[in-house]
C-alpha positions in Angstrom: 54.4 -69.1 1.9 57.0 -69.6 5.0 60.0 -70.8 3.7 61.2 -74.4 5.5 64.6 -73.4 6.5 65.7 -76.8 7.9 68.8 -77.8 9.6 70.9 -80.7 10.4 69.3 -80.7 13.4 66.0 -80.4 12.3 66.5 -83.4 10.0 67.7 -85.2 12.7 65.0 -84.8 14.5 62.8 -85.4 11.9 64.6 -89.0 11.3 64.3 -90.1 14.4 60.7 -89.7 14.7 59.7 -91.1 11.7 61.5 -94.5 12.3 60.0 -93.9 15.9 56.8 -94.2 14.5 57.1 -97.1 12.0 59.1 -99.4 14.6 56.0 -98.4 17.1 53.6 -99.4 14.2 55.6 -102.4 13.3 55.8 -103.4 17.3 52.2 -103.5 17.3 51.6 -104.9 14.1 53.8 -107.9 15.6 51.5 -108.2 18.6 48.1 -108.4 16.6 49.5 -111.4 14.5 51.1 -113.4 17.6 47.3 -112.7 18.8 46.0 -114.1 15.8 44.3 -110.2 14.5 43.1 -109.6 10.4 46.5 -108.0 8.7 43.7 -105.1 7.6 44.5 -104.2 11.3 48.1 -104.0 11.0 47.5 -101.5 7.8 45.4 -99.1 9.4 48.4 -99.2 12.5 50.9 -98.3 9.5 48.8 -95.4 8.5 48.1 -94.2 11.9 51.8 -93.8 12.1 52.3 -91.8 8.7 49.8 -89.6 9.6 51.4 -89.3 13.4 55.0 -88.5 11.5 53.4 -86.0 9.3 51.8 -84.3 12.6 55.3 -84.0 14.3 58.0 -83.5 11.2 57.3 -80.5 9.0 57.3 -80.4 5.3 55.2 -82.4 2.8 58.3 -85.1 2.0 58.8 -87.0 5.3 55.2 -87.7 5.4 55.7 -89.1 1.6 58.8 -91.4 2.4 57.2 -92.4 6.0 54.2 -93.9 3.4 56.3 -95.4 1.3 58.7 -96.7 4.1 55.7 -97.9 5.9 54.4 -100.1 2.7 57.8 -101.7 2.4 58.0 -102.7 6.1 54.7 -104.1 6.0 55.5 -106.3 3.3 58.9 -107.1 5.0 57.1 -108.7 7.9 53.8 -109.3 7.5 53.3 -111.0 3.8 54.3 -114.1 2.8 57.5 -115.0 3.0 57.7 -113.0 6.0 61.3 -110.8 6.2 61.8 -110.9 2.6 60.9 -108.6 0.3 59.4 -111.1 -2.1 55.8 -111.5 -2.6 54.3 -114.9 -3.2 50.7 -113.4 -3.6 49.9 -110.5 -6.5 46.6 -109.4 -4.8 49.3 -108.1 -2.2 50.3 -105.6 -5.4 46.8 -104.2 -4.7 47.0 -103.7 -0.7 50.7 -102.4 -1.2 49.1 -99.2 -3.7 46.3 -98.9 -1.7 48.1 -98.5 1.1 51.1 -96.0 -0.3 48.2 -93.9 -1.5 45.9 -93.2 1.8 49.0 -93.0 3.6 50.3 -90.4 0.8 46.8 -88.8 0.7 46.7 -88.7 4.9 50.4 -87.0 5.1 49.4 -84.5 3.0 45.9 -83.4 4.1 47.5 -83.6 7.7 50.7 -81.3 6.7 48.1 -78.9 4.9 46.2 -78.6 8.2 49.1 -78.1 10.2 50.8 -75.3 8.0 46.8 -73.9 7.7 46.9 -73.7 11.3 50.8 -72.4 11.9 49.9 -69.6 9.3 46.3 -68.6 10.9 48.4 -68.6 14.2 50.9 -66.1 12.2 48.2 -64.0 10.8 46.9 -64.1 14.3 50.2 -62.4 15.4 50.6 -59.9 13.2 47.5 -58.9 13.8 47.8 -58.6 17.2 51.1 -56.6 17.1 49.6 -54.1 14.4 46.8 -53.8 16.7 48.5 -53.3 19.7 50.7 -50.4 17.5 48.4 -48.9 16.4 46.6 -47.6 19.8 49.9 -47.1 20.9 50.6 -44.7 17.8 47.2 -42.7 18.3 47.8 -41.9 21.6 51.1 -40.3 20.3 51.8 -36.4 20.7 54.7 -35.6 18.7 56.5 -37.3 16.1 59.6 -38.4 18.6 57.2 -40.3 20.3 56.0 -42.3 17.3 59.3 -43.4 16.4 59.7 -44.6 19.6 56.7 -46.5 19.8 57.3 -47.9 16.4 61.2 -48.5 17.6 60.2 -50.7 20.7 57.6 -51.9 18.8 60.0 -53.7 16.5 62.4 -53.9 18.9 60.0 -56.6 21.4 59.0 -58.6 18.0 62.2 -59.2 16.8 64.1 -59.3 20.5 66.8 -56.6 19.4 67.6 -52.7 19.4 65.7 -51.6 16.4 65.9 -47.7 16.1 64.0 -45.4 13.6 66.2 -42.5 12.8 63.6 -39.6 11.2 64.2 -37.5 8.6 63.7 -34.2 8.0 62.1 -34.8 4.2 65.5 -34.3 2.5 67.0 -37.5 3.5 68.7 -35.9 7.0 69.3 -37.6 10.3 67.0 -35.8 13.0 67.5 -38.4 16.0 70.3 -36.5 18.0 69.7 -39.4 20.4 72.6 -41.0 18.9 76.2 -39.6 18.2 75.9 -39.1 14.8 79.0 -41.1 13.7 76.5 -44.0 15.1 73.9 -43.2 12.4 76.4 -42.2 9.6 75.6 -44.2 6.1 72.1 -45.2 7.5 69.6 -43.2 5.0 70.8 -44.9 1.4 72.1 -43.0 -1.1 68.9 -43.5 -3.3 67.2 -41.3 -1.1 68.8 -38.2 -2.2 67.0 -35.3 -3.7 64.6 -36.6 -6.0 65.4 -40.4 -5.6 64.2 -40.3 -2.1 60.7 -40.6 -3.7 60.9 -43.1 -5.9 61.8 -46.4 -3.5 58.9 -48.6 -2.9 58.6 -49.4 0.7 57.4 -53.2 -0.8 61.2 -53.5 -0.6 63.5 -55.9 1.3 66.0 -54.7 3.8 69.1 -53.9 2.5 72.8 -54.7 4.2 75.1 -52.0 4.2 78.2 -52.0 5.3 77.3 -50.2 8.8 76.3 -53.5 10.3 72.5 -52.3 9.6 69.2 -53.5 8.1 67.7 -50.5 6.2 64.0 -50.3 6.1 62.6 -47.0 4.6 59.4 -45.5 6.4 57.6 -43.3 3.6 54.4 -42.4 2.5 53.2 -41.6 -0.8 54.6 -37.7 -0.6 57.4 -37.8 1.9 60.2 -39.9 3.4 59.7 -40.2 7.5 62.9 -41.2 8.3 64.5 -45.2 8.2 64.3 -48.2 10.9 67.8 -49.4 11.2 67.9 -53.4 13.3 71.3 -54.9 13.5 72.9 -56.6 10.9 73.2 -59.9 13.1 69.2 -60.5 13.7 68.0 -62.7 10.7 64.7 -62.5 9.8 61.8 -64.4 8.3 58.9 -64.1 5.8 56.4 -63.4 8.3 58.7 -60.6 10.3 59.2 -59.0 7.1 56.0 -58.5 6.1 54.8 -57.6 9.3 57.5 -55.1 10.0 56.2 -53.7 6.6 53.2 -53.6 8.0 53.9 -51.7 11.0 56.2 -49.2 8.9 53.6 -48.2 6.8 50.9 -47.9 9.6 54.3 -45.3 11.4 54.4 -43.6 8.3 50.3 -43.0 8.2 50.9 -41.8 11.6 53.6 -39.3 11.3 51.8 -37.9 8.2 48.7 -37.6 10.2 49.9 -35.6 12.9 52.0 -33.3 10.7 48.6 -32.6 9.3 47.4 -31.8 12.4 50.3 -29.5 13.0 49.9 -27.7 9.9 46.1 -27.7 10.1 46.9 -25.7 13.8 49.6 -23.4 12.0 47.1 -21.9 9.3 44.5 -21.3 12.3 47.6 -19.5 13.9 48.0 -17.8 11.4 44.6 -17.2 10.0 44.0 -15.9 13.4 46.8 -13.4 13.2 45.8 -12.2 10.2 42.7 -11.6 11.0 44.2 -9.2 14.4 46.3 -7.6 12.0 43.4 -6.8 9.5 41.9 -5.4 12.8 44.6 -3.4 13.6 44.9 -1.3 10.6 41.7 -1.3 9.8 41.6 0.4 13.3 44.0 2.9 12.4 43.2 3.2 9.0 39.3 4.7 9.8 41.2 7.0 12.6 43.8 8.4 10.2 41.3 9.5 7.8 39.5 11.7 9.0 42.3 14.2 10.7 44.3 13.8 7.1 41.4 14.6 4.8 41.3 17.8 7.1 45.2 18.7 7.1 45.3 18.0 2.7 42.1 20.9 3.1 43.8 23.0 5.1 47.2 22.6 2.8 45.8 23.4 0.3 43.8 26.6 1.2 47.5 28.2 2.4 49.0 27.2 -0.8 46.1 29.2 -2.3 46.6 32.3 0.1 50.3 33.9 -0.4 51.3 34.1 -4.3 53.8 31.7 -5.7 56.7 33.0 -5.0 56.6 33.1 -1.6 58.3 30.3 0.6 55.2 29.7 2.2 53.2 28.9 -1.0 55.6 25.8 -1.9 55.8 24.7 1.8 52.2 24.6 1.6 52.2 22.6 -1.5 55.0 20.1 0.0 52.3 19.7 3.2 49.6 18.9 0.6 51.6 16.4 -1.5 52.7 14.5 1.7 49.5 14.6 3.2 47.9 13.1 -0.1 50.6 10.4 0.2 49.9 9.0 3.6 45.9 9.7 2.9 46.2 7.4 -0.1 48.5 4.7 1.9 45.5 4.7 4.2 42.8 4.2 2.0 44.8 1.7 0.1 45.6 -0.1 3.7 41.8 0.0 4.3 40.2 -1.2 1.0 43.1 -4.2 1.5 41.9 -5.4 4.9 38.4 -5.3 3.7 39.2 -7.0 0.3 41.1 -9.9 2.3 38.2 -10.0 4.9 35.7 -10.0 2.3 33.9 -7.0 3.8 34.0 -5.2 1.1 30.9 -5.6 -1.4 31.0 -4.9 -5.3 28.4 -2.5 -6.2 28.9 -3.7 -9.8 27.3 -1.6 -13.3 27.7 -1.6 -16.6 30.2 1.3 -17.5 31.9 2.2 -20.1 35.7 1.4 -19.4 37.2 4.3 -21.4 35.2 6.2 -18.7 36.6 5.1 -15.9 40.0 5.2 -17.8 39.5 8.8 -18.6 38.5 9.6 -14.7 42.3 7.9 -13.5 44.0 10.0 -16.4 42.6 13.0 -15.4 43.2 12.3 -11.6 46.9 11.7 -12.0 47.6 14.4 -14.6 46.0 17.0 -12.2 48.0 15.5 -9.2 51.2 15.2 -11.1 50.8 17.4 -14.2 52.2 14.5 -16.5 50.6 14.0 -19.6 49.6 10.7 -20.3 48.7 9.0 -23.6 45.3 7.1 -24.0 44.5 4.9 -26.8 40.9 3.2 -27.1 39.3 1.4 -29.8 36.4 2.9 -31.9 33.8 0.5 -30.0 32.6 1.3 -26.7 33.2 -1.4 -24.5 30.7 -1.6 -21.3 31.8 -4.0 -18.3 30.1 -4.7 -15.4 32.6 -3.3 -12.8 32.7 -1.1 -9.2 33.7 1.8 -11.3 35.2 3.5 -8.3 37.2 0.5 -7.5 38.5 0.1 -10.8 39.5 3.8 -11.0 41.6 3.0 -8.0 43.7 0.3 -10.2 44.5 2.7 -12.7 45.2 5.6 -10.8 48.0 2.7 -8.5 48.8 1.5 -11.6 49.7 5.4 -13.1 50.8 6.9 -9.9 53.4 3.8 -10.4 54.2 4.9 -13.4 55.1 8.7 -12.6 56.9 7.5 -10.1 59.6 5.3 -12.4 59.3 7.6 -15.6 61.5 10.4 -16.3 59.5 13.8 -17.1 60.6 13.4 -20.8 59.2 9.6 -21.3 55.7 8.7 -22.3 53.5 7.0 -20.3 50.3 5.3 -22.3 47.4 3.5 -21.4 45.3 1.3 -23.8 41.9 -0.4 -23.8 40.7 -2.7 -26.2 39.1 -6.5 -26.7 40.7 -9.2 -26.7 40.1 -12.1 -29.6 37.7 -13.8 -28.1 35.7 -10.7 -27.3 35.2 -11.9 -23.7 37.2 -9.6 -22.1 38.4 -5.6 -22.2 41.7 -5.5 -21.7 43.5 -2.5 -20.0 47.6 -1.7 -20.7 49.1 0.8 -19.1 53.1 0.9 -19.9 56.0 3.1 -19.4 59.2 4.3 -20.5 61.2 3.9 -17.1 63.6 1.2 -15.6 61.8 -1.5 -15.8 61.4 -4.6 -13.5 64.2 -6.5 -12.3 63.7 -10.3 -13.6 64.4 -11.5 -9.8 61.1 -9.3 -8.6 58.7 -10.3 -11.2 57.7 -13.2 -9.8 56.9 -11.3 -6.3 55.8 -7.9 -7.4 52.0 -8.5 -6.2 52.7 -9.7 -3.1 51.8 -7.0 0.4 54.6 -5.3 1.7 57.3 -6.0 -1.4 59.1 -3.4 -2.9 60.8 -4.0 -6.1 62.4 -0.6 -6.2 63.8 -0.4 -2.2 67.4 -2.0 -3.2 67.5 0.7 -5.3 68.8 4.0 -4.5 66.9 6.0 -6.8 63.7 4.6 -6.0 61.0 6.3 -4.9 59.2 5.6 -1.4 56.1 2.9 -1.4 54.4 0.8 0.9 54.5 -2.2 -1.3 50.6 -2.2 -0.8 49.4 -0.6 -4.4 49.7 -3.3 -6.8 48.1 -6.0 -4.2 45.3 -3.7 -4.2 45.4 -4.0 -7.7 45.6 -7.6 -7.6 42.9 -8.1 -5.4 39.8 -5.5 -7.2 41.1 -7.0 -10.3 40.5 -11.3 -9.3 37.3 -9.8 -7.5 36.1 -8.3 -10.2 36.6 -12.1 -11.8 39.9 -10.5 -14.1 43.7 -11.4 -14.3 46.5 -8.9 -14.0 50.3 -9.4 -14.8 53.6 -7.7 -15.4 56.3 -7.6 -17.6 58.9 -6.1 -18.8 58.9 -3.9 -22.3 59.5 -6.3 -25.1 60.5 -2.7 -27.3 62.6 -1.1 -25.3 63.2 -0.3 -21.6 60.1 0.2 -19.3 57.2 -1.7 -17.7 53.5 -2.7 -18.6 50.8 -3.9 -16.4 48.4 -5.4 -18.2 44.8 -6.4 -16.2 41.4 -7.8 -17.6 37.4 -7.5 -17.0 34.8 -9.7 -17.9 32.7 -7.6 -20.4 29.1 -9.9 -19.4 28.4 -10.4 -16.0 28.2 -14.4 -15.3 25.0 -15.1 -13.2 24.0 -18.6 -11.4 21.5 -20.3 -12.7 18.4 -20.5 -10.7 17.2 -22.7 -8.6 13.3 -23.8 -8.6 
């Protein structure tokens, strides 16, 4: 409800035309008796005029003392003994309350019609304004231009310099518009960190001492920015409310088109994934071929002079380097096709501890280290690409050689877990370990945990993704973690042991 808000003026005003009204009334209420007229006339005159005062004054109580004002003049000069309060006749007790009460009943109906019709012609106007906004704000291309839409916006309704300053989300002033000891003190300090959050833009402007209103513009997840008006304009209800209005609808805006933006980022960069997939699945499919033909040749030399001639262990140093890059390339390839989903499952029920014993007996042959394989008594079968799979361990091994002295052990263990749902695969050293700052990161392309460190030995950063990836296609988990009995490493993955299948579909 609009508040009244009268002045002296106002009730001035207001004054006047009520005894403007009643001395009208009485005027003519004097010319119907010199003509001889019914007094009924002269009543219906009096409530003509109350209802006239209550048209022009605002408010429910001028109406209510013009009615009761009106009864006492009538009885001043039109009952007997005229200009005297007295009355000779008690029936006139009954035309007296009949009277106070239509005119009381007529004020009131005719001030509820009035303030019906000042607060349709509101609703009317805020309606307008929020429409007229909000085409404005769809037609907006960036996020300056909807605070300045929403700026002027307020600016025209409220006849001032209204500015939103924007934020960047942490309670920072973005406008450089404005020199910045202008804008100093304007976000509150409520917004900070996580208090930003929790102000409800229901509120009411605050004053601070800048000379500012403060309105916040937020939306359920972030803070826009705030729309500062001058301290000196003075506003209603209605404004309020409707520059709440048009806040909010700012707010739905900005977060709208920073959906857009990010929805046109991730096609970006979906897009350049997808080249760079291309690209080295490109190069990947050309490298393969000429290096599966240099590790062949490599390795007949090494064959040729006896070992104790130079050329035998340059030989062997060509085949070990050449098996490097070939297995960077195959693990670059099965990546792209992974993350493109090219490349199918061709899933079986094998026994894991076969597929375990393949890896073992790849890496020991490659590396000579002898590697430790527990299994339980059980056979465990999983539905798995067994060649895939192999390709875990042997990353996962190869790891391990790579961070193990010569003299520490490196096992492997399968078994079931509890709820016999799952095989579960450990394979754990006896090397440095993982710094607590890489854990978090270790599965991620391209990330070496091991490259601050000058011992480290070289890596792509591209083996345990693959790992990742086979193992969540495969419908498994895989983690790592440090040694909780002494210094080392275990990676620790899972497979479903029953293959889930859809149900049909008739």
């Amino acid at each position: 409800m609009k508040k009244t808000g009268l002045n002296g003026g106002d009730i001035f005003r207001s004054v006047l035309v009520l005894m403007l009204f009643l001395s009208a009334a009485t005027g003519v209420g004097l010319v119907f008796r010199s003509i001889g007229f019914n007094v009924v006339n002269v009543v219906i005159v009096y409530i003509l005029s109350v209802l006239l005062t209550a048209r022009f004054t605002r408010g429910y109580a001028y109406g209510i003392v013009a009615s009761l004002a009106a009864t006492v003049t009538f009885n001043f000069f039109f009952t007997e003994p005229h200009y005297s309060l007295s009355v000779n006749d008690p029936s006139n007790f009954i035309t007296f309350a009949v009277m106070t009460v239509t005119a009381v009943i007529t004020s009131a109906l005719t001030s509820k019609v009035k303030q019906s019709a000042s607060m349709a012609q509101e609703k009317e106007a805020e309606t307008i304004a929020l429409f007229r906004l909000t085409n404005r704000l769809t037609d907006a291309g960036s996020l300056e231009d909807i605070a300045d839409i929403a700026s002027n916006a307020v600016s025209e309704l409220l006849g001032c310099n209204a500015r939103l300053l924007r934020s960047d989300g942490n309670g920072k002033q973005q406008d450089s518009s404005l020199p910045q000891n202008d804008v100093r003190g304007l976000l509150p300090p409520e917004t900070d960190g996580e208090k930003k959050k929790s102000r409800s833009l229901k509120q009411s402007p605050r004053e601070p001492a800048d000379g500012c209103h403060e309105m916040p513009v937020r939306s359920r997840d972030a803070l826009h920015g705030v729309l500062c008006i001058p301290k000196n304009v003075r506003m209603n209800d209605s404004q309020t409310r409707l520059i709440h209005s048009m806040m909010e609808s700012t707010a739905m805006a900005m977060d709208r088109l920073r959906s857009v933006q990010d929805r046109i980022k991730a096609t970006e960069a979906a897009t350049q994934e997808r080249y760079r997939g291309n690209l080295l699945r490109a190069i990947s499919h050309d490298l393969r071929t000429p290096l599966a033909s240099i590790m062949g040749m490599a390795e007949m030399l090494a064959n040729m002079p006896p070992e104790d001639d130079p050329r035998h262990s340059l030989a062997e140093d060509i085949y070990k380097e050449t098996n490097w890059l070939h297995s960077l390339v195959q693990n670059i390839l099965n990546l792209t096709r992974l993350r493109d989903g090219a490349m199918n499952l061709s899933r079986q029920m094998v026994p894991v501890e076969e597929v375990v014993g393949g890896a073992v007996n790849h890496v020991g042959r490659l590396t000579g280290r002898e590697i430790i394989v527990e299994a339980p008594d059980e056979v465990l079968f999983a539905p798995m690409d067994a060649g895939l799979i192999e390709q875990v361990l042997v990353n996962l091994l190869d790891n391990a050689v790579k961070h193990t002295p010569p003299w520490e052990e490196i096992r492997i263990s399968v078994r079931r877990d509890d709820e016999k749902r799952f095989a579960r695969i450990l394979v754990s050293d006896r090397g440095s370990g993982i710094l607590t700052e890489d854990l978090p990161n270790i599965f991620q392309m391209f990330y070496t945990a091991s490259a601050r460190r000058s011992d480290a030995s070289r890596g792509m950063g591209l083996g345990l993704t693959i790992c990742a990836a086979i193992v969540e296609a495969h419908g498994g988990t895989i983690q790592a973690r440090n040694r909780a009995d002494g210094h080392g490493a275990e990676f620790e993955f899972t497979l479903p042991l029953e293959e889930k299948h859809e149900p049909e579909t008739k």
